[in-house]
VEXVEXPA-403772 format. One line per 2 residues: number of its first residue (from 0); their letters; for each residue x, y, z of N, C-alpha, C, O. Coordinates in pm, whole numbers, plus 50000, padded with zeros to 5 digits. Layout:
N
NUM> a> X:Y:Z:X:Y:Z:X:Y:Z:X:Y:Z ~ ...;
***
This chain:
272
0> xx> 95813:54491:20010:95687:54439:20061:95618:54538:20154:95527:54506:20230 ~ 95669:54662:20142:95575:54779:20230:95571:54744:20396:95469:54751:20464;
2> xx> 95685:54711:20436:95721:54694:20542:95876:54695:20553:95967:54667:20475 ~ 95869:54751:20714:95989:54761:20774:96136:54719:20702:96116:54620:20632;
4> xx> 96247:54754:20699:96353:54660:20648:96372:54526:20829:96313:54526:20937 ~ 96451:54462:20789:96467:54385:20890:96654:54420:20933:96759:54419:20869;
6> xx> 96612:54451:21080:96764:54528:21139:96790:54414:21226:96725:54355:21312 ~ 96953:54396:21159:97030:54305:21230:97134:54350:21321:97210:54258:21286;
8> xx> 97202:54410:21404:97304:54494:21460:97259:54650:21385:97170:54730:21415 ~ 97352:54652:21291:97376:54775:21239:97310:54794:21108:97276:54902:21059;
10> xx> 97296:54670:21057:97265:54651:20908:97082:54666:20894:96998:54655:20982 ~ 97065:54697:20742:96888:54701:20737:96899:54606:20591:96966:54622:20489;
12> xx> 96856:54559:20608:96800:54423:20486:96671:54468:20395:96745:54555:20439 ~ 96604:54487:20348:96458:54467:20235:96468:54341:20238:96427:54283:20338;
14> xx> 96534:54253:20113:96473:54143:20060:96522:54021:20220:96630:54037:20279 ~ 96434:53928:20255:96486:53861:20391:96528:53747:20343:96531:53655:20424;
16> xx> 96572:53718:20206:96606:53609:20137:96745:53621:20140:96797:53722:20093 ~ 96848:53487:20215:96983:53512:20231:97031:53363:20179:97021:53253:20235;
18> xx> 97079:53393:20069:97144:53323:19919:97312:53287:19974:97400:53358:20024 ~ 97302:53121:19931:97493:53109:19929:97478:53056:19820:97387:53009:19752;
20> xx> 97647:53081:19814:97715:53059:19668:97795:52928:19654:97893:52924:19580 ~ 97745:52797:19741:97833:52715:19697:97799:52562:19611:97691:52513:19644;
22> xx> 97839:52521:19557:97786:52417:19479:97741:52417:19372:97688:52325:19310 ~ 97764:52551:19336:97717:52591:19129:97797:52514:19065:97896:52460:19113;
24> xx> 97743:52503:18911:97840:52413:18830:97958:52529:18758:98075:52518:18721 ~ 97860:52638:18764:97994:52765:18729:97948:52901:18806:97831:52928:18833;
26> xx> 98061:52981:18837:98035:53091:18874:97921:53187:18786:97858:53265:18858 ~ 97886:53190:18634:97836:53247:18601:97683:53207:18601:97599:53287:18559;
28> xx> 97638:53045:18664:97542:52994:18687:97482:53041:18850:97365:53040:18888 ~ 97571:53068:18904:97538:53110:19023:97498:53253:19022:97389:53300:19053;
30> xx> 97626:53324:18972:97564:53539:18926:97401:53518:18900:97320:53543:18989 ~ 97360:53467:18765:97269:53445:18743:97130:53404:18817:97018:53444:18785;
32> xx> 97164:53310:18927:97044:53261:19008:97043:53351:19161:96960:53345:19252 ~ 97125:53406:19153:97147:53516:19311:97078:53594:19174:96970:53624:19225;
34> xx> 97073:53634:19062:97009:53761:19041:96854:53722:19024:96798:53824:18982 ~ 96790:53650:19033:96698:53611:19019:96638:53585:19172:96515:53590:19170;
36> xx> 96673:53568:19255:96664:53563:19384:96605:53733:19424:96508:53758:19497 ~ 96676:53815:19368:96643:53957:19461:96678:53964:19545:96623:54047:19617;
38> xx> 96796:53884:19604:96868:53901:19769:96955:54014:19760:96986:54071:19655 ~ 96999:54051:19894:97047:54164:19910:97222:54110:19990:97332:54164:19987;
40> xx> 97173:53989:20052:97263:53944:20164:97297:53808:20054:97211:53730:20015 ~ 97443:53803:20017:97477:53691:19999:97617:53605:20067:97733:53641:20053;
42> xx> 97568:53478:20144:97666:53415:20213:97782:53346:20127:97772:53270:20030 ~ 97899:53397:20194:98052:53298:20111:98116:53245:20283:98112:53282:20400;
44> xx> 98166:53145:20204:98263:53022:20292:98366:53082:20251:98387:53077:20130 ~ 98466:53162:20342:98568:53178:20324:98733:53117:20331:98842:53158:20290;
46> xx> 98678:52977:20419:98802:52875:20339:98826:52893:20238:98745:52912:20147 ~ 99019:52889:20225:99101:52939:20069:99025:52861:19976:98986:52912:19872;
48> xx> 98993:52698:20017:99011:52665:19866:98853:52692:19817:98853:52692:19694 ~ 98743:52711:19861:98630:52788:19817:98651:52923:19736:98548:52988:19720;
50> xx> 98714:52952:19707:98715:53124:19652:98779:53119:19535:98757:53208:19454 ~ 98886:52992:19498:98896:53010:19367:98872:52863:19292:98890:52748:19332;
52> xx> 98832:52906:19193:98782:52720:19096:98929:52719:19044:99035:52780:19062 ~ 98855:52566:18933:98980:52533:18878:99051:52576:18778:99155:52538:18725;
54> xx> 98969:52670:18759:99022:52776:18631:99116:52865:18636:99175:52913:18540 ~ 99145:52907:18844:99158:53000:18894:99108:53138:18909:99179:53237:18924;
56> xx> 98968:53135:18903:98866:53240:18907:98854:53267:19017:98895:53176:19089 ~ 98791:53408:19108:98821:53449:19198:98666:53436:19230:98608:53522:19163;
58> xx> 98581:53367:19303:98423:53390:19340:98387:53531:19334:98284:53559:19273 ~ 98466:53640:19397:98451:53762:19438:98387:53811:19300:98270:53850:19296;
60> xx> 98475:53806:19175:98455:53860:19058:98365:53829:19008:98350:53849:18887 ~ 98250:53751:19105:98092:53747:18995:97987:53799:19106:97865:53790:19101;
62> xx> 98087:53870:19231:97989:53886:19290:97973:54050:19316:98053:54086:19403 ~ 97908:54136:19275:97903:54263:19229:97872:54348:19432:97772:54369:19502;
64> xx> 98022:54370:19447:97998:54450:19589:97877:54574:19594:97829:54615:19700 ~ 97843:54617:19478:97769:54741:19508:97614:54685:19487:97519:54757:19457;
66> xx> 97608:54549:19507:97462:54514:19437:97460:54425:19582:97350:54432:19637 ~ 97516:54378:19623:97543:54297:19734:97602:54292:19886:97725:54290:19878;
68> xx> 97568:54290:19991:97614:54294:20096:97663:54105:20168:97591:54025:20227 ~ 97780:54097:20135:97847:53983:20154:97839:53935:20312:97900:54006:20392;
70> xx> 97773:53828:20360:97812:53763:20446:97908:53624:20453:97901:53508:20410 ~ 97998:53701:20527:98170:53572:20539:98087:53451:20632:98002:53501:20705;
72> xx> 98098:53307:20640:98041:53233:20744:98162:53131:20695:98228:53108:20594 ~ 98143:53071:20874:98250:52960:20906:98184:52811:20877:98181:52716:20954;
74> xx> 98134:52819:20744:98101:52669:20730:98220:52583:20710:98317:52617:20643 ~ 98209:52477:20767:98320:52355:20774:98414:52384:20897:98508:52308:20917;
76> xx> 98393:52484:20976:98437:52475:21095:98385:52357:21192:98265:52329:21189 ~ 98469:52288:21275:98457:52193:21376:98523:52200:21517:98550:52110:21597;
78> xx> 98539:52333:21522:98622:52372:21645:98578:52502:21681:98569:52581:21587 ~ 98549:52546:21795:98556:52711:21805:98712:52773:21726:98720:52807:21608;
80> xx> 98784:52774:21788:98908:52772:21751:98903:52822:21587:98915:52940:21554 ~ 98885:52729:21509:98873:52707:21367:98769:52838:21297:98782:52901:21192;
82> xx> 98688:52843:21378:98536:52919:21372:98600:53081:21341:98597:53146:21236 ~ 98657:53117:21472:98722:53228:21520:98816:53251:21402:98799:53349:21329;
84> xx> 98917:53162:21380:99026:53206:21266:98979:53195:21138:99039:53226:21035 ~ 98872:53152:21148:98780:53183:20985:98762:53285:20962:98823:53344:20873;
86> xx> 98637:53361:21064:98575:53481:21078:98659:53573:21076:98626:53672:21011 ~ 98761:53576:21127:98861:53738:21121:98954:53702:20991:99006:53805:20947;
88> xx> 98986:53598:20925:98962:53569:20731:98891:53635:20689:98936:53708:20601 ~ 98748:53650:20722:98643:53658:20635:98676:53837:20666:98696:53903:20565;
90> xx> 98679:53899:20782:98676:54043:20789:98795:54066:20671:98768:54108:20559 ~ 98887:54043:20702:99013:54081:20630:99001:54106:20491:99029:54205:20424;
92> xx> 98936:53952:20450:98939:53973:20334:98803:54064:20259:98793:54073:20137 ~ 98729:54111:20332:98613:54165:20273:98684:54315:20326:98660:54390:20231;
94> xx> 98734:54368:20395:98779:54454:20403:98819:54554:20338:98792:54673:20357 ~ 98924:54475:20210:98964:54572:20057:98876:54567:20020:98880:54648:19928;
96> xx> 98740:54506:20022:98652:54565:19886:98548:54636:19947:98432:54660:19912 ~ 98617:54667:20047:98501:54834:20147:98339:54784:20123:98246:54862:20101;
98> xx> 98329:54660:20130:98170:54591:20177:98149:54614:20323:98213:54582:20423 ~ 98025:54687:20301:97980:54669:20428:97961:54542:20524:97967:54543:20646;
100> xx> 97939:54450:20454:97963:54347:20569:98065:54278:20614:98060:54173:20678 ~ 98195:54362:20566:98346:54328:20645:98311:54247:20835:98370:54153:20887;
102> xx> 98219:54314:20880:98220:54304:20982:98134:54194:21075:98153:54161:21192 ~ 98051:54158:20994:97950:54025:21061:98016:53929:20991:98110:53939:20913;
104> xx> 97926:53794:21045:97959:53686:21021:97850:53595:21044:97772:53608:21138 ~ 97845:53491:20948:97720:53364:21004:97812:53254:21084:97884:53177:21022;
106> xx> 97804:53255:21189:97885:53174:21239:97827:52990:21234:97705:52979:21238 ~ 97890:52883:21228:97896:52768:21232:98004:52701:21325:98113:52753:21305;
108> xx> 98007:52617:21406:98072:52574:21445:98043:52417:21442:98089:52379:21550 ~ 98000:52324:21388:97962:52220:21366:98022:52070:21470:98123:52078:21540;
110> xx> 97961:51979:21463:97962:51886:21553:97989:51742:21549:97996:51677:21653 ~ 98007:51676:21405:98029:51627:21299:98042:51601:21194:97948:51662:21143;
112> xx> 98095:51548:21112:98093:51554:20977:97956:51462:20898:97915:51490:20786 ~ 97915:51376:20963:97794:51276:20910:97687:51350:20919:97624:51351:20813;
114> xx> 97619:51440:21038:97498:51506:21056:97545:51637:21019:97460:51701:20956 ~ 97620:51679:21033:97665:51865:21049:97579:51915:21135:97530:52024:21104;
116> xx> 97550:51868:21230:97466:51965:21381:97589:52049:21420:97710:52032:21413 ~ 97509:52144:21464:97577:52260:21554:97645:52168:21675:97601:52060:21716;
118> xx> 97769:52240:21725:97807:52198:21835:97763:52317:21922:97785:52433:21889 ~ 97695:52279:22041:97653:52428:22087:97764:52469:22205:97773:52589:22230;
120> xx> 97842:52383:22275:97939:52444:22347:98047:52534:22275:98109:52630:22321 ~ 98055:52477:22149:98175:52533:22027:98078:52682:22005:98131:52787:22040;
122> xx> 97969:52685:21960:97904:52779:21871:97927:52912:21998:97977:53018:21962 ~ 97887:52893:22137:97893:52956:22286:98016:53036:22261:98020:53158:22252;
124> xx> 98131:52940:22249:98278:52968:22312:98339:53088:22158:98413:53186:22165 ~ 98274:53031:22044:98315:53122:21966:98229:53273:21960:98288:53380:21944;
126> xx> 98113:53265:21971:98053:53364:21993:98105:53448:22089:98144:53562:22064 ~ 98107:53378:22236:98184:53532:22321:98290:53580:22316:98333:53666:22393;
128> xx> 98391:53493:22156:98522:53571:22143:98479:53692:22038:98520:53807:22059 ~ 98389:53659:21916:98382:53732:21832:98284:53837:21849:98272:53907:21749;
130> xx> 98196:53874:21967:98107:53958:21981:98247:54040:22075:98262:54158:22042 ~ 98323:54000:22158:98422:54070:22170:98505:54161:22128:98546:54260:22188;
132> xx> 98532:54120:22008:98586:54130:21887:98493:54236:21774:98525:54288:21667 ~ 98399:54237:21835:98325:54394:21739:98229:54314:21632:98153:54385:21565;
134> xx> 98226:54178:21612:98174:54097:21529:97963:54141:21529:97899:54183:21625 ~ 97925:54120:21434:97804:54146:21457:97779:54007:21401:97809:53962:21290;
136> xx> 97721:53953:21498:97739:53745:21500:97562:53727:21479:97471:53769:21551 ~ 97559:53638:21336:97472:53538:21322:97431:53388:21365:97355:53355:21273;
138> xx> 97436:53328:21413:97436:53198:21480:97398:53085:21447:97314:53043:21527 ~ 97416:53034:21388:97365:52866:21328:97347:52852:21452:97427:52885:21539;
140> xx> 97190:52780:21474:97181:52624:21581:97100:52548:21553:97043:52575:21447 ~ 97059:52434:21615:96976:52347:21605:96822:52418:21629:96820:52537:21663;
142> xx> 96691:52342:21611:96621:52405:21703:96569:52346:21791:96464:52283:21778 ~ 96631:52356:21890:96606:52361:22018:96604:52473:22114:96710:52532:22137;
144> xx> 96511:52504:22164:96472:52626:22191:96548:52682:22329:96529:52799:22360 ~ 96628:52604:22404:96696:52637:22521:96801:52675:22439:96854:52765:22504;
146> xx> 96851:52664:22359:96994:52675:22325:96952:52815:22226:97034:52904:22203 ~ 96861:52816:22193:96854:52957:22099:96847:53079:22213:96858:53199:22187;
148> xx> 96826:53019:22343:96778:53123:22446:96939:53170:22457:96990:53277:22425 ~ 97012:53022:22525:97150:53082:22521:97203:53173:22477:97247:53277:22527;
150> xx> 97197:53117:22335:97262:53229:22195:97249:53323:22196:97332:53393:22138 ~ 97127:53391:22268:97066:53567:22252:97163:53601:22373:97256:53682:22372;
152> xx> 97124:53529:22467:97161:53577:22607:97325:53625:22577:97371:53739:22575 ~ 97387:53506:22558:97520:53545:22495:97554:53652:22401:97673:53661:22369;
154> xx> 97472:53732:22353:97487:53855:22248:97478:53803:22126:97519:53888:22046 ~ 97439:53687:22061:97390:53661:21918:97324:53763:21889:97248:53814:21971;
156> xx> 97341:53812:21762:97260:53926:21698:97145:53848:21625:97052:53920:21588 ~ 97135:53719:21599:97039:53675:21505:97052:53541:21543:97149:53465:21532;
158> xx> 96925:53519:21597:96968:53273:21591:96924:53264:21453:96864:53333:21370 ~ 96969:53172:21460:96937:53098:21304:96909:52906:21290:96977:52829:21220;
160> xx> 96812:52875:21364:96773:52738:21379:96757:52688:21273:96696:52745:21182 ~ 96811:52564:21262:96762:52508:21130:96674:52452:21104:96633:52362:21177;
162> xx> 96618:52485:21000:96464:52384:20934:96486:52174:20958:96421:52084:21011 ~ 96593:52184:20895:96619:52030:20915:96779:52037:20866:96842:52138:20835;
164> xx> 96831:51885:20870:97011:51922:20832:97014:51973:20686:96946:51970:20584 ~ 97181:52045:20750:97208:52101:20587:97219:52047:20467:97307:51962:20458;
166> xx> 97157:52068:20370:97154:51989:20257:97093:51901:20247:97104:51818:20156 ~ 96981:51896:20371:96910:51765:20356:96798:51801:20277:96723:51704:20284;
168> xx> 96736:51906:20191:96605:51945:20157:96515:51849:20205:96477:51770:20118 ~ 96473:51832:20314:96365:51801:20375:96266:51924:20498:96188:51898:20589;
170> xx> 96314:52056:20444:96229:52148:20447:96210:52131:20636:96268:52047:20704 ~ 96124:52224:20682:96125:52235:20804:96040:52129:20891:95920:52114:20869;
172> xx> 96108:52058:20989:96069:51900:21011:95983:51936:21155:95873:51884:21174 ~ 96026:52004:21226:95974:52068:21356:95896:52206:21366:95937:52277:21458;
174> xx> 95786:52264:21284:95773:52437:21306:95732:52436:21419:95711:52549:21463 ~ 95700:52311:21523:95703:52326:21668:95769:52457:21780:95740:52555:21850;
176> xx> 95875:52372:21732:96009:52404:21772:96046:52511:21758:96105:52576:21844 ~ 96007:52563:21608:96056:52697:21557:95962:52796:21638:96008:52887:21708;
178> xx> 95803:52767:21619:95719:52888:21707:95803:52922:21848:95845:53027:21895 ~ 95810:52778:21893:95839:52785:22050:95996:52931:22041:96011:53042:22093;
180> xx> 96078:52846:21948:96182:53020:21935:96137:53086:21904:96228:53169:21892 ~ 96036:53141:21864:95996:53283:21772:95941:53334:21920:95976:53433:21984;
182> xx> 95847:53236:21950:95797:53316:22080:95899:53348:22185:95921:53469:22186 ~ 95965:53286:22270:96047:53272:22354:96199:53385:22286:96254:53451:22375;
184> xx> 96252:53400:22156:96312:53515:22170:96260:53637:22179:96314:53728:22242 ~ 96116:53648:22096:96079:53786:22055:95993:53816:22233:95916:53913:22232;
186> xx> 96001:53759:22340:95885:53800:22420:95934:53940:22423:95856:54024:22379 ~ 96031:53974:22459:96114:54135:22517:96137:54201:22422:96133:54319:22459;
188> xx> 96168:54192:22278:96233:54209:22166:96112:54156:22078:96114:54034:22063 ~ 96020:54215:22024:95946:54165:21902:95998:54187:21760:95967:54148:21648;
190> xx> 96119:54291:21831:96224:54306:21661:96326:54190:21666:96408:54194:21574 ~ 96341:54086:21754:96457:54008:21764:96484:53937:21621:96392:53953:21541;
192> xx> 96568:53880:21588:96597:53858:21413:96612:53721:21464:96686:53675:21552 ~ 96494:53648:21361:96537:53471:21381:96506:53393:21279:96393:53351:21254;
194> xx> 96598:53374:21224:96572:53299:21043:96636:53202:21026:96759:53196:21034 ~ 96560:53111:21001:96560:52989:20948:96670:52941:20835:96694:53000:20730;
196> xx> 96731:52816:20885:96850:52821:20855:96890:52672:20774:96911:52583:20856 ~ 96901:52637:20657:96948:52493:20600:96832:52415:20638:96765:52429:20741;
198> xx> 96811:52312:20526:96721:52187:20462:96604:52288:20399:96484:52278:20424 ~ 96658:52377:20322:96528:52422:20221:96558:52308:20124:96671:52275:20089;
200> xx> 96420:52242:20078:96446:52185:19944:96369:52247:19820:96389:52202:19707 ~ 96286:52344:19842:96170:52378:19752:96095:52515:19779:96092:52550:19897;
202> xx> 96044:52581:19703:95964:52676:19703:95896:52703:19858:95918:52803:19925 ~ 95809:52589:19897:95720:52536:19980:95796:52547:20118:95747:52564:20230;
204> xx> 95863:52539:20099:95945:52532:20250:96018:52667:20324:96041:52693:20442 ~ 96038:52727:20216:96039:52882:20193:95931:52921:20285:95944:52943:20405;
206> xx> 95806:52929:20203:95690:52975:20233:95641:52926:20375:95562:53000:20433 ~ 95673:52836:20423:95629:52769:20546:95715:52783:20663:95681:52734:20771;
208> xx> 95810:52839:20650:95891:52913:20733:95837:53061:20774:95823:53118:20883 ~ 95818:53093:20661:95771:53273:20643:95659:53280:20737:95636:53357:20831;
210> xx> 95589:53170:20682:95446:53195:20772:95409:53130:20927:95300:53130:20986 ~ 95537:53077:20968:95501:53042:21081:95582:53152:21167:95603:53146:21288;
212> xx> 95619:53241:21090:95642:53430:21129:95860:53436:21149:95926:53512:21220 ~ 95900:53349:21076:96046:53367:21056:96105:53515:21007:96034:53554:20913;
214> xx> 96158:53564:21023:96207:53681:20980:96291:53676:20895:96348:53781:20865 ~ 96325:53555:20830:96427:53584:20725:96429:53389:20693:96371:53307:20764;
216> xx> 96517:53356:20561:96543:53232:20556:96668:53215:20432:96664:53211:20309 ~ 96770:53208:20526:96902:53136:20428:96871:52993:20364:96811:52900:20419;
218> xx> 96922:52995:20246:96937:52893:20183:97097:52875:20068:97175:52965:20038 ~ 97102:52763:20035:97175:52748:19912:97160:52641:19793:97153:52653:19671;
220> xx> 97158:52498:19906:97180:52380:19824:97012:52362:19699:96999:52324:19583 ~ 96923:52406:19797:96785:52381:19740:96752:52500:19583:96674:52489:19489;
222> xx> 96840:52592:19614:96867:52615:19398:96975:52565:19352:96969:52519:19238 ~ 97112:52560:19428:97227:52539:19303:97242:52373:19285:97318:52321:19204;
224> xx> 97159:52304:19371:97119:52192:19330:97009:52122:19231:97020:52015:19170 ~ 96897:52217:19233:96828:52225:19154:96853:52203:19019:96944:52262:18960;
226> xx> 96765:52111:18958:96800:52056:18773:96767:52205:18695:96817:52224:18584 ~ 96700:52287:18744:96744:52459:18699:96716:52528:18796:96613:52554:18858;
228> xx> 96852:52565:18807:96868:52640:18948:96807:52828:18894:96729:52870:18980 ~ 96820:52883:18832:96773:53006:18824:96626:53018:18812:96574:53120:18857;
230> xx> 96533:52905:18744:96403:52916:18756:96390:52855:18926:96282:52875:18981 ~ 96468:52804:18981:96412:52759:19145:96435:52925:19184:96349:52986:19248;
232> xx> 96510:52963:19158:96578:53054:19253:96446:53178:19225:96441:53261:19316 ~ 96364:53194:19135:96274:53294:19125:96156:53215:19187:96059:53287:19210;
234> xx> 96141:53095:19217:96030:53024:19286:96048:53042:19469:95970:53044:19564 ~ 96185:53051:19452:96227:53081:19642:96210:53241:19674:96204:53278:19791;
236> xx> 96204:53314:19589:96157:53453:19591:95994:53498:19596:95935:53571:19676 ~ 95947:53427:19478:95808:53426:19524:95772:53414:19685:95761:53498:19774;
238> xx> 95756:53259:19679:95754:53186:19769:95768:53296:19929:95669:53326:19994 ~ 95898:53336:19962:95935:53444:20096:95845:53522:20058:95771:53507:20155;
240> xx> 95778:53613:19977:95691:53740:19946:95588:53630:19943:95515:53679:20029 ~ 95539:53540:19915:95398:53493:19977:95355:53502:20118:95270:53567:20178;
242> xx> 95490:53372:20164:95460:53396:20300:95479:53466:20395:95400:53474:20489 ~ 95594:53533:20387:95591:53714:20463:95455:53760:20462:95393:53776:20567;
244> xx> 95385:53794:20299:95232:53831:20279:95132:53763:20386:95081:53842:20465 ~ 95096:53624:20400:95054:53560:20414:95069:53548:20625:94983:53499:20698;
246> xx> 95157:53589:20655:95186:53556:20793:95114:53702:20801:95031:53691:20892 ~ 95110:53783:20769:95081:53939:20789:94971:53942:20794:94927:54017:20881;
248> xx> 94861:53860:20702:94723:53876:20664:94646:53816:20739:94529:53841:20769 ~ 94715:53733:20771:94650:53706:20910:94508:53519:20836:94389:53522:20806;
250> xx> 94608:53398:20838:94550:53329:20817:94383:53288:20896:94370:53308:21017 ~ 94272:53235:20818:94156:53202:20896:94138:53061:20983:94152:52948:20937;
252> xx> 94115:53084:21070:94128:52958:21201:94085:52814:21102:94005:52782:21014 ~ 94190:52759:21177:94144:52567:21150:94029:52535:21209:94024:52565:21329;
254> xx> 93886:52457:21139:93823:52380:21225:93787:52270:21173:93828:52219:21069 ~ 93695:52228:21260:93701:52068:21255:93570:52024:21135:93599:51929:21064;
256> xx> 93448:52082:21115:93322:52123:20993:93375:52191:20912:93489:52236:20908 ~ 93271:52200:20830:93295:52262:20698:93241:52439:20737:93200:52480:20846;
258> xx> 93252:52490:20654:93184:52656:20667:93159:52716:20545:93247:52777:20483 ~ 93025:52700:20500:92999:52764:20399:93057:52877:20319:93040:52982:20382;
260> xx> 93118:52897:20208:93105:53034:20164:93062:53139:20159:93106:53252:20185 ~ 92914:53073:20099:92800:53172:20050:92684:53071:20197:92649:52958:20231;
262> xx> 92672:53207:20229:92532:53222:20337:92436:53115:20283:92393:53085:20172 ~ 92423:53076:20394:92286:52960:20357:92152:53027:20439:92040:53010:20391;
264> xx> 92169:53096:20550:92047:53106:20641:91936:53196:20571:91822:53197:20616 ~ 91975:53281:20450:91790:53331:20412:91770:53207:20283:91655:53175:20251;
266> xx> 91879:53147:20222:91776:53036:20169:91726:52944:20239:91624:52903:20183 ~ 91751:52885:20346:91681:52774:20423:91499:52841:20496:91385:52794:20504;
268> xx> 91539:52916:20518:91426:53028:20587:91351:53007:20453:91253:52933:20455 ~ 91381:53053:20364:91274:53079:20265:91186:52988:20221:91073:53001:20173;
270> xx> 91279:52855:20254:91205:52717:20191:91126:52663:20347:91152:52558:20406 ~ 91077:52715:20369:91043:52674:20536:90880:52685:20533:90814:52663:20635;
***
């Protein structure tokens, strides 16, 4: 898109579209809709029993390391604790396949099982072990904008507020909320990285993230749920390159009248 890559720690991104892999009906349905995506960054749950189906297939083997930069995340964590012994899983095992992203992580630390909100004392306590730890830490939170302040302050490399709950495709319920973080991280940092995180349900929600100036937007459930997930998955691609476009170009002010197109003042004059 003739702009900048987007720098997270160490890493440089192009496409700001960040694709997970869980909930396909087959691994080769999923290869397929990450390739149609154009992502660069794709997220895996590295709990054991996520990585192999019932076939005993290995996720890894549809996911092409030299086409892809793997992010490990602690989804289904409910403990810091849990969070932490995920994440140094996730290094380990990305490790043998000399991916560059052995070393980050999207962290989750969750707060129940009915809502899946962030726990933010959990998300805190794991973060200052794993930024310790050399981790280059992504951050699930809510959005609430004190707690995204936290997260930076604490050395988050990236907040990641969510649009609405995970899996809820009800698309972004607050962009209130979200400006208020965009503004409030980037005041010092206008490169600060803050992307929008779970309840994409659609194209549209994509786009409405982008343009209320997000720097990036993970998704999963809203293609591999999808009744065709590889034609969604080229609609969620559009969609980020609209509104990336579209936040750039600089939308024309809301008002309250109408405003002509085409000039009216030398035809009125003329009829005078």
């Amino acid at each position: 898109m003739n702009d900048k890559p987007l720098r997270i720690g160490k890493f440089e991104i192009n496409n700001r579209l960040f694709v997970g892999t869980g909930k396909y009906a087959t691994y080769e349905l999923m290869r397929d809709a990450l390739a149609e995506t154009g992502c660069e960054v794709v997220t895996v749950a590295v709990r054991r029993e996520r990585m192999i189906d019932s076939s005993g297939r290995n996720i890894l083997d549809f996911l092409d390391p030299d086409k892809y930069t793997l992010l490990p995340n602690t989804a289904g964590c409910f403990s810091a604790d849990d969070a932490i012994r995920t994440a140094r899983l996730g290094r380990e095992l990305l490790e043998g396949l000399e991916n560059p992203g052995s070393a980050w992580v999207k962290l989750e630390v969750l707060g129940d099982r009915k809502t899946l909100l962030p726990d933010p004392i959990g998300s805190l306590e794991a973060l200052g072990v794993l930024k310790a730890e050399g981790f280059t830490v992504l951050c699930y939170t809510s959005d609430d904008p004190v707690m995204a302040q936290r997260l930076k302050a604490a050395g988050a490399d990236a907040v990641m507020p969510a649009g609405s709950p995970i899996g809820s495709g009800q698309g972004v319920l607050n962009p209130w909320n979200i400006r208020i973080i965009l503004e409030q991280l980037k005041e010092a940092d206008a490169d600060y990285p803050v992307i929008v995180d779970a309840g994409v349900g659609t194209a549209s929600d994509v786009a409405i993230a982008m343009e209320i100036g997000a720097d990036g937007v993970l998704l999963n459930t809203g293609i591999s749920g999808a009744a065709e997930p590889v034609r969604m998955a080229r609609a969620m691609r559009l969609a980020l390159e609209a509104g990336y476009l579209a936040r750039r170009a600089g939308r024309i002010p809301r008002k309250l009248y109408a405003t002509a197109s085409s000039p009216v003042e030398g035809v009125i004059a003329a009829n005078q």
